[in-house]
Each structure stands twice: as C-alpha cells, then as structure tokens.
N, C-alpha and C positions, 0 to 999 in steps of 0.2 A: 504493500500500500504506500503511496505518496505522501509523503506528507507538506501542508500547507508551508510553505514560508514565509518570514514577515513582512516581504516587499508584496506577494500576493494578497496575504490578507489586509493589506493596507489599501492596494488598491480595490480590492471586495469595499471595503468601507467605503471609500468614497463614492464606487456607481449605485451603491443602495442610497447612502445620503444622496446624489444628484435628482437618480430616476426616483425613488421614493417607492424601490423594490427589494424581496429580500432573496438570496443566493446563497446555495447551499456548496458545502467543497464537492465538487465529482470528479476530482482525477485520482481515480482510486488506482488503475492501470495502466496511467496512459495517457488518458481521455484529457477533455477542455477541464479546463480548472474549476469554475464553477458554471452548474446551471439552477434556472429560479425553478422553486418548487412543480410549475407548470412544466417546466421544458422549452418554453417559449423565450428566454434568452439563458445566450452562452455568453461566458466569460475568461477568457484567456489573455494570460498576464504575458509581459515577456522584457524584456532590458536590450535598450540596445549605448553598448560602451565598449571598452576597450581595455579587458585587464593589464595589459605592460601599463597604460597610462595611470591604473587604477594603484598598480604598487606604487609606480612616482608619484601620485597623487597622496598616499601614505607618508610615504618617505616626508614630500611637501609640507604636510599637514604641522608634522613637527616642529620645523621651520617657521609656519605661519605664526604659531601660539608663542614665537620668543621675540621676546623687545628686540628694537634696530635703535644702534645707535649709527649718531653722523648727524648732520646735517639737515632742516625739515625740508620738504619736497614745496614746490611753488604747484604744481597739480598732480593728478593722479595718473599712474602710468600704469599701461596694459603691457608684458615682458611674456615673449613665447620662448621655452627651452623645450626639448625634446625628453624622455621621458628616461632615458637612460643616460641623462647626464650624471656626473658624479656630483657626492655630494649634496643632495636636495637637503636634507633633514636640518642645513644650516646656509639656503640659500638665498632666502631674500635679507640674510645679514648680510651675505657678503655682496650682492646685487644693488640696492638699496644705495648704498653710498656711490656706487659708480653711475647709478642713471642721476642722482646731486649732481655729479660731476657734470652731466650732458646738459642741465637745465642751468649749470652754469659757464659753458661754453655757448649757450644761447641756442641749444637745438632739442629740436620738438620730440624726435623719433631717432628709428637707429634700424637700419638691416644687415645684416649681415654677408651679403656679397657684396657691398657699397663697402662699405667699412673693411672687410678684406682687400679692397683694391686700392685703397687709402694707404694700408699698414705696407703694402708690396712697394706703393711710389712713394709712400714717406710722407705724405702729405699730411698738412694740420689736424688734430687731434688723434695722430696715428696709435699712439700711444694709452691714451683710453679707449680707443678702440681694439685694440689688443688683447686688451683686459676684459674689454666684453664679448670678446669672441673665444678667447679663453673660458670665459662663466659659460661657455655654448647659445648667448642669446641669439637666436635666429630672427626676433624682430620687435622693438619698444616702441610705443607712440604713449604721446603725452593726450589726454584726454579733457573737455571740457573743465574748467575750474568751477567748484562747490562754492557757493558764495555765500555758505554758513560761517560766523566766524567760528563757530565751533569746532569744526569739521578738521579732520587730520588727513592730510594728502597718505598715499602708498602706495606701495608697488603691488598688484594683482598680476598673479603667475598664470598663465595657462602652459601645463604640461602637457608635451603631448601634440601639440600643431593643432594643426586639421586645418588650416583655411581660414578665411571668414566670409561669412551668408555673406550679401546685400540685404537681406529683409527675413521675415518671416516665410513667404512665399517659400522662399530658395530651402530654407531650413525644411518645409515639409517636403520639397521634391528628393532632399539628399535621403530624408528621412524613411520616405519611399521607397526609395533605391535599396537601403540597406534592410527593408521588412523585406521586399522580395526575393533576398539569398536567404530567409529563412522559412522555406516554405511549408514545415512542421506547423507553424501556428496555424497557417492556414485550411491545411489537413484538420487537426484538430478538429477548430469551428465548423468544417464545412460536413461533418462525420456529426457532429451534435444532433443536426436533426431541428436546431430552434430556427424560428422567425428570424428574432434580432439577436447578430455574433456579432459580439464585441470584443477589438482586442487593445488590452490598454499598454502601453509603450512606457516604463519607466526610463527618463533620459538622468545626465547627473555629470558632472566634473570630468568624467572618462569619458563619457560621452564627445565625438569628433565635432570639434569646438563651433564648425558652422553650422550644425545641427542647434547643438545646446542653448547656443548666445543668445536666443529671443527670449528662452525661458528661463535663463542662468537669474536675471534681473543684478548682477553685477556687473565694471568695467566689462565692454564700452555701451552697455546698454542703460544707460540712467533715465533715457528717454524713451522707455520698452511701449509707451501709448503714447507717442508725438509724430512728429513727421518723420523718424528716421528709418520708416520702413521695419519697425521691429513689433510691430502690434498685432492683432488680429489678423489670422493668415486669409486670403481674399482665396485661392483657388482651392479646387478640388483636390485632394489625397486622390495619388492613383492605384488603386488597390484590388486585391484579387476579388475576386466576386464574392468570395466567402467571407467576407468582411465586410459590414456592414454599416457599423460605426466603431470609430478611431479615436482612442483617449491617449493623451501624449503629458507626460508630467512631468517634472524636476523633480527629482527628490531633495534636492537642499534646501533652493527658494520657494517650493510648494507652490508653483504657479503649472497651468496648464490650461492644452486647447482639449476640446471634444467636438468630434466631427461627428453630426446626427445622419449625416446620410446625404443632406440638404446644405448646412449652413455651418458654419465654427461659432463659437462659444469659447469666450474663458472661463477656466477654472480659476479662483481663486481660493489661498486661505486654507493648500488640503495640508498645511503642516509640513513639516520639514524634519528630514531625518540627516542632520550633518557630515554623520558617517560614510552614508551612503550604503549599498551594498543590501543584503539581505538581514546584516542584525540589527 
C-alpha cells in the first residue's frame, strides 16, 4: 500500500478548501492519489524540480540564515550560481561584499562571458571581476530600489540557472513542456474513470527558475500583479486530454494559478512550507 505524503496531502487540503469537496487517498496500488467519494473527481499530485538544485538549495539554505558583514547594498540584487559550485553553505558571505564592490564601481549587473573577456584584455574592473567568476556567478542584476526606509537591500541567490520567463504566459508553456515527459500522471487520471482529473503541480526553489519566478513572489518579481508581465497567466495550458484542470503552486510563497478548464484563477494564502520537499 502507498502511503500518502505531506506534499500530497497538502495539496488534498487545498482542492477541498477551493472546490468545497471532500477526497479520499486511492493510490493504494498504483492508482491516482485521491478520488471524491462519488468517483467523479480525480486527484493526482506530482512536483516538478530539480534534485542536484534541491541539494544546493540545502547547502544554500545555511548560508542564507548567517549574518553578512561589509558594506550595506544601495539595492537589491538577483546572483545566478550553478548548483554545484563549491562552497554554498557560506556563500552569500562571501558574495555579498563583492557585488558592494560592483555598486561601487557604479555598475548595475555583471555576466559572466563579459566579465571573462575583460579579465583576458585587462581591462577596468578586471580584477573584481575575477573574483566573481571565481564565486562561479554566471549572472547579477541590480533590481528596483524599496523605498521603505526600513527595508534592508541583499543578495537573493538563485541556484541552479534555468533562464528567465518574460511573463507568466512563458512560465506555463515551459511548464507544459516539462508535464509532458511525464506521462505516468496522465495515465493515472485518464484510468480513474472520473469526470473532472485534476493534476496539481507542486513548483519551489528547484524548480527551473523560468518556470518558478511568477510564483516565487521574490527578487525580480516584486511587481508579480503590475505590468511586468508576471501576473495572471492569459493562455491556455496545453495538456493531454486527460487532464482537465491544472493547479500549479509554490511551496514557499504559497501563491498559485488553477486552471478550470476555461479560465486561470489565483491561488492565494495556501501556506508555505520553507523547507520545501515532502517533510
């Protein structure tokens, strides 16, 4: 027998709390995860991420929860490293103080084949550029400035790459792509037997970064409902026919779309599980 796990039964809560139905676990063998006492909807959970990203996403984590000293930040900067860099568990200490250095050389951003071709002809800030291609950053931008004066600028790490969307749009088409090489879920709901298959998509940190970013609700998306194209996705999921409707969530910032079949919907407010993962 299968047994439920937390990331399932979390998403179970949330389609009962939405629809205002109740679902029983049925993957006793196998089968879809849960169906309502009628039969009449299925529910199949499923994640889509990136375990190498998810260890340096660990490793990270360590890192995150320790004070940076240096210098304070004039704005808030997005830093891509790859997920097998060394040294995570102390890298936005050692990070942190060299993008200082970039906003005090009076530069916004940083990539890293630029910056390589710098250090090869010697050219101005060759030298801290060095240093950042050394930390392995493949690419920094400095982001809108918070005009709380409360508000503490930092470096936000995405481990791991992946690109960046233009909008939401873009993030469901990637999104798409990547349900289709897994065509077990689809099996699954289409062998249920119900009306409405539903398959809900936990996203999260590992998750390939142009997928995530609408729903991450951190650096670069501060503006996730304005005009920057990161709001409410406008086209249709393209999906197999056995999937009916399409719940798509974060598990950190507890933000999410639901796809009825027709129309997108956000989710908000389903809670946040920091860790991420299944515990």
């Amino acid at each position: 027998m299968n047994q439920e796990r937390p990331n399932e039964r979390r998403a179970k809560k949330v389609v009962e709390k939405v629809l205002g139905v109740t679902l029983d676990h049925a993957d006793k063998n196998g089968g879809v995860d849960y169906l309502s006492p009628g039969g009449t909807i299925a529910l199949e959970v499923t994640r889509v991420t990136d375990e190498d990203v998810r260890k340096g996403l660990r490793a990270w984590s360590e890192s995150d929860k320790r004070q940076v000293s240096g210098p304070p930040l004039e704005a808030c900067w997005l830093v891509f490293t790859a997920e097998t860099t060394p040294g995570l568990k102390t890298y936005r200490q050692r990070v942190q103080p060299l993008i200082a250095e970039l906003e005090t050389a009076g530069l916004g951003s940083f990539t890293d084949q630029r910056a390589g071709l710098s250090v090869l002809e010697g050219r101005e800030h060759a030298e801290l550029f060095r240093k950042l291609l050394r930390m392995n950053v493949e690419h920094a931008s400095q982001h809108p400035r918070d005009t709380d004066p409360e508000h503490v600028h930092r470096v936000f790490v995405s481990v791991g790459g992946g690109g960046s969307a233009s909008g939401s749009d873009e993030s469901v088409v990637l999104l798409c792509d990547l349900l289709a090489l897994k065509d077990d879920n689809a099996k699954k709901l289409s062998t249920s037997g119900a009306e409405q298959r539903h398959l809900f998509v936990w996203i999260d940190g590992a998750t390939p970064f142009a997928i995530e970013r609408a729903l991450s609700h951190e650096a670069p998306s501060w503006n996730a409902d304005g005009d920057s194209g990161f709001g409410l996705p406008s086209v249709a999921p393209q999906l197999d026919a056995a999937i009916t409707q399409l719940w798509v969530a974060h598990e950190r910032s507890g933000r999410g779309w639901l796809w009825d079949g027709q129309n997108w919907r956000a989710l908000e407010d389903l809670g946040s599980n920091p860790q991420g993962g299944d515990a």
